[in-house]
KOLDOMI-934201 format. One record per residue (C-alpha): residue number from 0; residue in one letter; x, y, z. Coordinates in steps of 0.02 Angstrom, whole numbers, plus 50000, padded with zeros to 5 digits. Example, Ala and Ser with C-alpha at 12.3 -4.5 7.8 and 13.67 -1.06 7.14 Angstrom:
{num:0 | residu:a | u:50615 | v:49775 | w:50390};
{num:1 | residu:s | u:50684 | v:49947 | w:50357};
end
This chain:
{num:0 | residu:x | u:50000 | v:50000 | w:50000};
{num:1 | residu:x | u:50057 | v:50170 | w:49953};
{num:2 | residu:x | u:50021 | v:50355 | w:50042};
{num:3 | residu:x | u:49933 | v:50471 | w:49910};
{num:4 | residu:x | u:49956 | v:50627 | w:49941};
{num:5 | residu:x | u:49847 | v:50764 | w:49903};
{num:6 | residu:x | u:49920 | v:50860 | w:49793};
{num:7 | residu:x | u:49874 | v:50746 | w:49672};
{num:8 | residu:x | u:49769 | v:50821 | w:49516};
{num:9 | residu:x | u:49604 | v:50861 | w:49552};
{num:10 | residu:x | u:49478 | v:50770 | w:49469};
{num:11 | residu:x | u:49313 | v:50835 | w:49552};
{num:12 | residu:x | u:49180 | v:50887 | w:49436};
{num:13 | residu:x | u:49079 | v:51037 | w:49490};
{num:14 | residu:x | u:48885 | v:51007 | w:49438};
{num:15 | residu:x | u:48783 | v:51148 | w:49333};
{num:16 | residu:x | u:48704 | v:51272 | w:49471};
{num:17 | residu:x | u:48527 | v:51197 | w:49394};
{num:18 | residu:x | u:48550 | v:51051 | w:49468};
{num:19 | residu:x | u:48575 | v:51095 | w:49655};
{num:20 | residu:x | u:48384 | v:51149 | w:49706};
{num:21 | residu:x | u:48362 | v:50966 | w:49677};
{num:22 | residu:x | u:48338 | v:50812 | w:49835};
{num:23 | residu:x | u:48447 | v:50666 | w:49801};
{num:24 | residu:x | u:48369 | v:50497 | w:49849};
{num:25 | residu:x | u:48403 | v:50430 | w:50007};
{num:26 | residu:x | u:48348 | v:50252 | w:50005};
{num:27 | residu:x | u:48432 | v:50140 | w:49854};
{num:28 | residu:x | u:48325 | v:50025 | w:49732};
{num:29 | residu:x | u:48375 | v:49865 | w:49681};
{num:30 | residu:x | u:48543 | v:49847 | w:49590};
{num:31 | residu:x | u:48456 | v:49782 | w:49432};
{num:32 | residu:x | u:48340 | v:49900 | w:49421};
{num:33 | residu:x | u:48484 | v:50061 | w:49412};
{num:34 | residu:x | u:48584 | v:49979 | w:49295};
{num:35 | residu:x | u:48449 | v:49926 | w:49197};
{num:36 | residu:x | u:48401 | v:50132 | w:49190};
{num:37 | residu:x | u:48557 | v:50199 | w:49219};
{num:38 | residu:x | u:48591 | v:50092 | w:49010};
{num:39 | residu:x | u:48436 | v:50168 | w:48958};
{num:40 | residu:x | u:48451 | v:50341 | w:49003};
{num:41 | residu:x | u:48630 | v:50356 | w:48938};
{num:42 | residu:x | u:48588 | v:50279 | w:48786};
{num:43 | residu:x | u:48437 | v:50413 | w:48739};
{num:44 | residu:x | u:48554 | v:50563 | w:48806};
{num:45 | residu:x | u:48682 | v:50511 | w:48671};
{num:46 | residu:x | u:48555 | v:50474 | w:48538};
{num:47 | residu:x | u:48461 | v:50674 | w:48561};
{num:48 | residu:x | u:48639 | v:50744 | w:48595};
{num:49 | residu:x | u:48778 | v:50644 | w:48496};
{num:50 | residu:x | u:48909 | v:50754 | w:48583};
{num:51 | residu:x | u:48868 | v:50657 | w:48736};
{num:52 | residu:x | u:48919 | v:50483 | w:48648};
{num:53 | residu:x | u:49088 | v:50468 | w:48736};
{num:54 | residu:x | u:49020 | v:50477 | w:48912};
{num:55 | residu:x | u:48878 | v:50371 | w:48864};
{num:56 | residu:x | u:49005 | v:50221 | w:48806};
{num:57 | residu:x | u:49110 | v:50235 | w:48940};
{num:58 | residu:x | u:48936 | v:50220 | w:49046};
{num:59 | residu:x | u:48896 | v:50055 | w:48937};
{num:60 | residu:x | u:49047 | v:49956 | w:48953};
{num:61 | residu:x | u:49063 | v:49993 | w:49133};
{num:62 | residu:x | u:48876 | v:49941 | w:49176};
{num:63 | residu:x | u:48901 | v:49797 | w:49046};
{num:64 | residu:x | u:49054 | v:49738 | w:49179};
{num:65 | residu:x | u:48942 | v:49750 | w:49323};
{num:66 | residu:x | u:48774 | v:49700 | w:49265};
{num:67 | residu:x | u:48849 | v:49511 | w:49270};
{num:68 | residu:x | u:48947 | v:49519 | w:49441};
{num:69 | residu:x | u:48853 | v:49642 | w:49548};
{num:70 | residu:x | u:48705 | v:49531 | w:49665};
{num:71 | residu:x | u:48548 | v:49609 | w:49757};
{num:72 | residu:x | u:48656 | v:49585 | w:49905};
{num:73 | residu:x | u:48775 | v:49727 | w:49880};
{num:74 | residu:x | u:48807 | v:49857 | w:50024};
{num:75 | residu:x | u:48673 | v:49983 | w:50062};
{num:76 | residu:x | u:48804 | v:50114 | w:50026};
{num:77 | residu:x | u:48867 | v:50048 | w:49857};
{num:78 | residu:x | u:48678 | v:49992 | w:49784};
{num:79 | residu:x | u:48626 | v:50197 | w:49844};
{num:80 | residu:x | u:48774 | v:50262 | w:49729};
{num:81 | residu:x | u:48704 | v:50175 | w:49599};
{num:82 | residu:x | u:48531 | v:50250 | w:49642};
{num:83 | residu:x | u:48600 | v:50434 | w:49650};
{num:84 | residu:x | u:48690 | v:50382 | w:49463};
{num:85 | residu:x | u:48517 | v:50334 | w:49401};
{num:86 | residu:x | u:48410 | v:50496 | w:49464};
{num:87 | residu:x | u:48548 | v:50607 | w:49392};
{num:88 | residu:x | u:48540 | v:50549 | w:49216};
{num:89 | residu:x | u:48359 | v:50532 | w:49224};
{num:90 | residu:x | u:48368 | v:50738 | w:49294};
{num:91 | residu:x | u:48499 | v:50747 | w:49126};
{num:92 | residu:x | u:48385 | v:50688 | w:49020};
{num:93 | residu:x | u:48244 | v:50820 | w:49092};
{num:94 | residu:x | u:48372 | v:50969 | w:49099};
{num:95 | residu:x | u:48460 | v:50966 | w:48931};
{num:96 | residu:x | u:48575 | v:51111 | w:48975};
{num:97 | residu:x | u:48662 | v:51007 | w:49123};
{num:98 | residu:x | u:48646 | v:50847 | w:49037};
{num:99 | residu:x | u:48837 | v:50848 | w:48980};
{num:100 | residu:x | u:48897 | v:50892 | w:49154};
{num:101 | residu:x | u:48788 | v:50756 | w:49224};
{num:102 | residu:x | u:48837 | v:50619 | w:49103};
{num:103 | residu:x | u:49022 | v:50658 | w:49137};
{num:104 | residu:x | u:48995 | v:50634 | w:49305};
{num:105 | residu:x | u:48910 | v:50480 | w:49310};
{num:106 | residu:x | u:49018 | v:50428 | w:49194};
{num:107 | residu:x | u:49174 | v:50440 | w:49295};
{num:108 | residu:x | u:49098 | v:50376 | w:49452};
{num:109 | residu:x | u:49054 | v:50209 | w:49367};
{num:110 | residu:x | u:49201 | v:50186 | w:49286};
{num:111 | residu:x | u:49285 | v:50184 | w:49457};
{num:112 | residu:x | u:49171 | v:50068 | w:49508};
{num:113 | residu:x | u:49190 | v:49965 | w:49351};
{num:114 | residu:x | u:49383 | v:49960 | w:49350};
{num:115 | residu:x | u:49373 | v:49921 | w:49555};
{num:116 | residu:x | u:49261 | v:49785 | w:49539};
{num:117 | residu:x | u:49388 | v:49702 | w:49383};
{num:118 | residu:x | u:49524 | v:49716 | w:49489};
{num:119 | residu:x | u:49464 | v:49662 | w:49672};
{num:120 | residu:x | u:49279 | v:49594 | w:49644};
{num:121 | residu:x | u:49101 | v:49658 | w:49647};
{num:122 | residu:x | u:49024 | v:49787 | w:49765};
{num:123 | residu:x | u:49160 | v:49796 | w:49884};
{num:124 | residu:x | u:49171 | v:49923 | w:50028};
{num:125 | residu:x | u:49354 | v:49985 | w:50019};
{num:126 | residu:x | u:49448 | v:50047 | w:50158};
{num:127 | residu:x | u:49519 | v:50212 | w:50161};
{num:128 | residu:x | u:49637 | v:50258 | w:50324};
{num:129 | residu:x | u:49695 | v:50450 | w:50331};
{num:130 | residu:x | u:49827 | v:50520 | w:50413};
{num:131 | residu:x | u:49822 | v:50711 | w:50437};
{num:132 | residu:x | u:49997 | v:50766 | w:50461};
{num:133 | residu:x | u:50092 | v:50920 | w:50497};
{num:134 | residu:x | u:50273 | v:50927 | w:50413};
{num:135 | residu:x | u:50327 | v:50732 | w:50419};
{num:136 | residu:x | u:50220 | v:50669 | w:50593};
{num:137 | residu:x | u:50051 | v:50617 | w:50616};
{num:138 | residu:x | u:49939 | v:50772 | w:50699};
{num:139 | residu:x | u:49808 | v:50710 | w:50808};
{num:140 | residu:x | u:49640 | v:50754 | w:50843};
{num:141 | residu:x | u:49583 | v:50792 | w:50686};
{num:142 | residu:x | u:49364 | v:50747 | w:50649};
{num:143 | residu:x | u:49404 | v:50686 | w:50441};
{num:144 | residu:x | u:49243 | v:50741 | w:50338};
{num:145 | residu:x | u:49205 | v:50673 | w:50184};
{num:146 | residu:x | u:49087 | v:50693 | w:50046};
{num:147 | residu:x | u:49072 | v:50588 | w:49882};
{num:148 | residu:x | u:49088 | v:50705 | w:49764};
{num:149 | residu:x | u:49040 | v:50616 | w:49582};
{num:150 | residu:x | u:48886 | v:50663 | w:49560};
{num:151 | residu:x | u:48849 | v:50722 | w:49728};
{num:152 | residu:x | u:48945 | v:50874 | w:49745};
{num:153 | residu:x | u:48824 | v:50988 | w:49645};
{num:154 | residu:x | u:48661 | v:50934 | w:49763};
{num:155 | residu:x | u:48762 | v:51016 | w:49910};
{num:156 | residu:x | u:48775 | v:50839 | w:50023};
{num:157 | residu:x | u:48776 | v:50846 | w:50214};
{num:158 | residu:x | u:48977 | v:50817 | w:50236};
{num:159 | residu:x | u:48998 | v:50644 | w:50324};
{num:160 | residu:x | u:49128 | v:50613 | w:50465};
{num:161 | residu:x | u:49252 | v:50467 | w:50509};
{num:162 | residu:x | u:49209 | v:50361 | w:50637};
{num:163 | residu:x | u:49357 | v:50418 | w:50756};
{num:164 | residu:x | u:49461 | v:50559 | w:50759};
{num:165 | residu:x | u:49658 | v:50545 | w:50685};
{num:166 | residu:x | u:49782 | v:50502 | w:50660};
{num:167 | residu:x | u:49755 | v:50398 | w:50597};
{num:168 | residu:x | u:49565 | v:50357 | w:50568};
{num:169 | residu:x | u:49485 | v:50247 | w:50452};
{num:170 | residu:x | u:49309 | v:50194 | w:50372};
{num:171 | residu:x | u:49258 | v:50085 | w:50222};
{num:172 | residu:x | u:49170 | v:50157 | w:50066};
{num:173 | residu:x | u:49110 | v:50129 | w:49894};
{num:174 | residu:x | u:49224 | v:50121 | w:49761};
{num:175 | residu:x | u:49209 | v:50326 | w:49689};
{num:176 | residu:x | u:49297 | v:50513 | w:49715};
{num:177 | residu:x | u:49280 | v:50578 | w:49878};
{num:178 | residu:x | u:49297 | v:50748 | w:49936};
{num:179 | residu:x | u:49395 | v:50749 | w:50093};
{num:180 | residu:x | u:49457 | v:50897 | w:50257};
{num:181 | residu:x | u:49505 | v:50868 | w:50426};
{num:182 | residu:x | u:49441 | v:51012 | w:50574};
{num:183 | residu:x | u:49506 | v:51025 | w:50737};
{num:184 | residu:x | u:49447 | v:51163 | w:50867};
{num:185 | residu:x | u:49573 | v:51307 | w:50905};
{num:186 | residu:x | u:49610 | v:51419 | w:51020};
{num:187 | residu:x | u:49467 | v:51557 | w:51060};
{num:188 | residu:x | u:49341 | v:51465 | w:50974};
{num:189 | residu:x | u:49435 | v:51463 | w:50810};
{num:190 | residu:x | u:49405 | v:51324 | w:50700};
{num:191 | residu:x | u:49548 | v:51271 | w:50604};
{num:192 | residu:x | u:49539 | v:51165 | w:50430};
{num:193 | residu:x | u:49660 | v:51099 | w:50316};
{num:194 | residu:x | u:49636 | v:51126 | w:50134};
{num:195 | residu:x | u:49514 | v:51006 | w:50025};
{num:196 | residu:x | u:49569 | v:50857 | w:49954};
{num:197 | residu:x | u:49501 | v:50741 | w:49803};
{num:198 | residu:x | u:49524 | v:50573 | w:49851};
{num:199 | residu:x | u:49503 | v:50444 | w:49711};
{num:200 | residu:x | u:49439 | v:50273 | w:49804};
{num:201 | residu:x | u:49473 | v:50082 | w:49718};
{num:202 | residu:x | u:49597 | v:50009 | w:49616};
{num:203 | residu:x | u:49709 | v:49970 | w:49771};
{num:204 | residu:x | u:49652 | v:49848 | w:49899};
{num:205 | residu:x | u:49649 | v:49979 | w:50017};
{num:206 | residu:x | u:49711 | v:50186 | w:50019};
{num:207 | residu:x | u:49794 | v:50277 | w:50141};
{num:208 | residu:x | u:49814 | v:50460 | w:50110};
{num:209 | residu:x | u:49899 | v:50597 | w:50194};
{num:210 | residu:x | u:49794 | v:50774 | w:50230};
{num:211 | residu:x | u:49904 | v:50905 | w:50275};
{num:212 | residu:x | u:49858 | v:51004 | w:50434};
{num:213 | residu:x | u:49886 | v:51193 | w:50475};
end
């Protein structure tokens, strides 16, 4: 396993303003029935807007992966990804003028998933440990947020926390991007906050990352 640190590129798409009035679901339907959608509503996005095409065939041949390995026993977590994936293409295919914004970031998110699930099997939880450090040592007492950021990021999501505070601290998640800071009280009420990072989950068995702390 390898630290990743973040200063690595940032690959967080930032949703059309359109979209963030909107309520994401909170409770997942079955796995077969959001790929089953999620094929459909990519495929009539690229037929009304050829530009889209690319996006739309990197949704196929990743759902075309998982549609033979993924069960209805997935993890709540995972199978409600694949929910949010399914209302925001639908909401593309409603709202033209963010559908290639929304079908990019869709797309990216299940490719993740897709490549994740080749290399280490179907609808895994991964686990992600982060260290927030200051110079070369661990800094401790640091609350880790989180936020899954393709396609969430543009609905405005409730930031998440790790279970414990650092460092390190650790939690398992679906294979996707993530949108990571630590925050740790000051003094006089000051709260202090390391920058954002863009944390790309799967591939590896596991990730550990480093967040630089102030």
């Amino acid at each position: 396993m390898k630290f990743r640190s973040c200063a690595a590129a940032s690959l967080l798409i930032v949703l059309p303003l359109a979209a963030r009035s909107q309520s994401l679901p909170t409770k997942p339907q079955s796995v077969a029935n959001s790929i089953n959608q999620i094929d459909w509503y990519a495929r009539l996005l690229a037929t009304h807007h050829p530009v889209l095409q690319p996006d739309a065939n990197a949704i196929l041949r990743a759902t075309g992966w998982l549609e033979k390995r993924l069960s209805s026993h997935e993890a709540p977590e995972y199978t409600l990804q694949l929910t949010v994936d399914n209302f925001l293409l639908k909401y593309a295919v409603d709202h033209p003028a963010d559908a290639a914004a929304l079908i990019h970031s869709v797309a990216q998110d299940l490719v993740i998933k897709d490549q994740d699930c080749e290399r280490n099997g179907h609808g895994r939880l991964v686990p992600v440990e982060v260290h927030t450090v200051k110079g070369d040592a661990d800094s401790g007492g640091w609350q880790v947020y989180y936020e899954w950021v393709p396609p969430v990021q543009g609905f405005s999501p409730t930031p998440m926390t790790f279970p414990s505070l650092s460092s390190p601290t650790s939690i398992s998640l679906p294979p996707g991007l993530y949108r990571m800071h630590a925050e740790k009280p000051g003094a006089q009420g000051v709260t202090l906050k390391s920058e954002t990072a863009n944390v790309p989950v799967g591939g590896n068995q596991s990730i550990l990352w480093k967040i630089p702390v102030p």
